[in-house]
C-alpha positions in Angstrom: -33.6 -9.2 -25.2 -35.3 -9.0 -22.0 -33.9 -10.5 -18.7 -36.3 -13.6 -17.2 -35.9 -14.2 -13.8 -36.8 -17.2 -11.7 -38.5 -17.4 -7.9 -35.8 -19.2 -6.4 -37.9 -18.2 -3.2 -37.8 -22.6 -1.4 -41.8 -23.4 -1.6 -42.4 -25.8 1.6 -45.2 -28.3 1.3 -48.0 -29.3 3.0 -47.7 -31.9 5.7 -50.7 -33.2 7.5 -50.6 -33.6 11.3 -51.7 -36.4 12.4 -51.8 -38.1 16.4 -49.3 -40.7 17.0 -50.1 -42.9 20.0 -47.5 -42.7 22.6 -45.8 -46.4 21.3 -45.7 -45.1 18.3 -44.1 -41.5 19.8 -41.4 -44.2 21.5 -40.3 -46.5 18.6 -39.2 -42.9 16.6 -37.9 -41.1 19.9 -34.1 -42.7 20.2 -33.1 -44.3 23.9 -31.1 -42.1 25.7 -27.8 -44.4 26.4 -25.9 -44.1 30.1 -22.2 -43.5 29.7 -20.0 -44.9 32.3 -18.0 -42.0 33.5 -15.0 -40.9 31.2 -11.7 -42.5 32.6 -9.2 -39.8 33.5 -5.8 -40.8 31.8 -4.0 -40.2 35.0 -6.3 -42.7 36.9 -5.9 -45.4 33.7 -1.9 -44.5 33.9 -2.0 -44.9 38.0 -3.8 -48.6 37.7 -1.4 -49.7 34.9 1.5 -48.9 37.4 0.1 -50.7 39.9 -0.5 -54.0 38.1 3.0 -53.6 36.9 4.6 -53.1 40.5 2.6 -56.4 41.2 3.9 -58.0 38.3 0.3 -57.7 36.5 -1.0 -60.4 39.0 -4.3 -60.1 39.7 -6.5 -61.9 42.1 -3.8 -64.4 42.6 -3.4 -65.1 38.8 -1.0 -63.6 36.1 -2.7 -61.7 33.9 -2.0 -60.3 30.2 -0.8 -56.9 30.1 -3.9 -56.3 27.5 -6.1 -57.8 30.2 -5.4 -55.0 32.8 -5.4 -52.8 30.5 -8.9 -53.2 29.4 -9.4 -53.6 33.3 -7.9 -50.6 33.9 -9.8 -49.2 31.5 -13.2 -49.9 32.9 -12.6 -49.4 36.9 -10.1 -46.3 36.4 -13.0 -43.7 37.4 -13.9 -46.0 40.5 -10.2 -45.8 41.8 -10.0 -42.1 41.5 -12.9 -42.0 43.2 -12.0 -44.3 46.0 -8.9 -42.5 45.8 -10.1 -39.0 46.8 -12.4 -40.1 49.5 -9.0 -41.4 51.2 -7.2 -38.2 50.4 -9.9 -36.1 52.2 -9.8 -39.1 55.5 -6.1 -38.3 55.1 -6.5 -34.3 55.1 -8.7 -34.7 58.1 -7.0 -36.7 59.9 -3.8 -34.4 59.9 -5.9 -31.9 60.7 -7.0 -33.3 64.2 -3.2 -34.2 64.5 -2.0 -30.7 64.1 -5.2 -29.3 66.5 -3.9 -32.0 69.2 -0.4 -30.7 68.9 -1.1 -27.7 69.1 -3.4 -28.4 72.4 -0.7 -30.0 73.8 3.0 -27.9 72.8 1.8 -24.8 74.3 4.6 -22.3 72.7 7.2 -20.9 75.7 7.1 -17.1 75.8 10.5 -15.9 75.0 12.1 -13.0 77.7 
């Protein structure tokens, strides 16, 4: 008996191209969303301990501890950033301490 074998080759239609109008092109391309930066869980543990040191007071009022947590939540990424711009004023400002000394303690030569 004789083998029968089928074209599983996939056959692809026809489709008709057709101009869309640029509202149309809008309504089917999706909105791009803006994420709020990712919170670090370092910066989200670091505003958590502070609230806690204050006794989760916040703007003169006691706060639930779910509260500053979703707070927490949402300004972590602004503290950190706050955060590093006063670690680099810090760095500096060493720095022009250590050049000052350094103007100033002018080593003694040893005999």
């Amino acid at each position: 008996m004789p083998r029968i074998i089928k074209n599983t080759s996939p056959v692809k239609p026809k489709v008709k191209k057709t101009k869309k109008s640029p509202k149309a092109l809008a309504k089917v391309q999706p909105k791009l969303k803006t994420h709020s930066p990712k919170s670090s869980p370092v910066a989200y543990y670091n505003c958590l301990m502070n609230y806690a040191q204050q006794g989760f007071y916040d703007e003169g009022k006691k706060q639930k501890i779910h509260a500053c947590c979703k707070k927490c939540k949402s300004t972590a990424p602004a503290l950190n950033n706050q955060r590093d711009q006063e670690l680099v004023k810090l760095i500096a400002s060493y720095r022009q301490v250590g050049d000052s000394l350094a103007k100033l303690l002018k080593p003694v030569p040893v005999k």
